[in-house]
N, C-alpha and C positions, 0 to 999 in steps of 0.2 A: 569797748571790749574787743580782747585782739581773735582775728577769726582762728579758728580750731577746726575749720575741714581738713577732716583728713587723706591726703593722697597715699592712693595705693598704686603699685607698679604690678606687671605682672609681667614674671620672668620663667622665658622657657628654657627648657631644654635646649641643648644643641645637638644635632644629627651626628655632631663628629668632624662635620664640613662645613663651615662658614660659607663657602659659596652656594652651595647648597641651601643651607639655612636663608640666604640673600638673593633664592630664585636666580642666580647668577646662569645662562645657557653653557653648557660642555661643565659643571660645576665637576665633576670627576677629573677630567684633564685639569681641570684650573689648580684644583687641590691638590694636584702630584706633581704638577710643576711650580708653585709654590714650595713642597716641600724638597724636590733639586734645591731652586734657587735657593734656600735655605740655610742647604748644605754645602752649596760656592760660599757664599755669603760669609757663616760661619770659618769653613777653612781660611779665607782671604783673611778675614778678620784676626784669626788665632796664628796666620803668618804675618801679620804686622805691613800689608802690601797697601800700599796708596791705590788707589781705582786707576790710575797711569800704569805702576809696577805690575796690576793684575792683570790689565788688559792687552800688557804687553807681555805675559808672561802665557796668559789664553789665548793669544794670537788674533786680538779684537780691537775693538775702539772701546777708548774709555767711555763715551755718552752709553752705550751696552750695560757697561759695570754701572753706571749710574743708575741707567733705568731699573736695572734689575733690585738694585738695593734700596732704589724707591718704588719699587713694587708697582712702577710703569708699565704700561703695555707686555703685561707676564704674559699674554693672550699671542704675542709677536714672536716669542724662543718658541722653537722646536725642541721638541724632546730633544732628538740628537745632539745638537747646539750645548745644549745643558746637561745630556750624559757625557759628553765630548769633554766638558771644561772640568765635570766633575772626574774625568780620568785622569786628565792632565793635573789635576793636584792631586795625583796619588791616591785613587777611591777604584774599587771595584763595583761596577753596574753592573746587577746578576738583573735580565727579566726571567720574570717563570711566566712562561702561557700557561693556561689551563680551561677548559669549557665550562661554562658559565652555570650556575646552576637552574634549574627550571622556572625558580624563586623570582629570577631576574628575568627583568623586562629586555636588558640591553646589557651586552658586556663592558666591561669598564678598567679605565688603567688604574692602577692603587701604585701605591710610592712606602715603602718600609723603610724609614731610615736606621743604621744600627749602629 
């Protein structure tokens, strides 16, 4: 007789932030520069640039453009780095500061892509 347990999975929620969700430390910076690199990523991609063409076009080395599109040491750009390359392809980086609300333990970077 073929066995019949049944498995059951249990599946949560997401907080919004996979690193977070993954205990991941700084999981705020890691999630808003993910979504930079996202948006290099994308542009590179919808101008048809080889990882050579982009990183010579972002004034870098190509193993950079590698790591980043294989989602390597994301922990290693700097913010700057990564608003820097997203200016150079034609993007505007607005930050908005603003004080934290009382809610919060610790203030945090966010990333709004539009």
């Amino acid at each position: 007789m073929p066995n019949t347990t049944e498995h059951i999975e249990t599946v949560e929620q997401s907080s919004g932030n996979m690193f977070a969700d993954l205990n991941v430390d700084d999981a705020n910076d890691m999630q808003a520069k993910a979504k930079l690199a996202f948006a290099i990523l994308t542009c590179i991609e919808e101008r048809g640039l080889t990882q050579m063409e982009a990183a010579q076009f972002l004034g870098t080395d190509q193993s950079y453009i590698s790591k980043l599109k294989r989602g390597r040491e994301l922990r290693r750009f700097t913010f700057d780095r990564l608003m820097s390359w997203l200016s150079k392809l034609d993007y505007n980086v607005t930050l908005t500061i603003e004080q934290k609300t009382k809610s919060q333990q610790n203030g945090h970077i966010q990333v709004a892509v539009s």
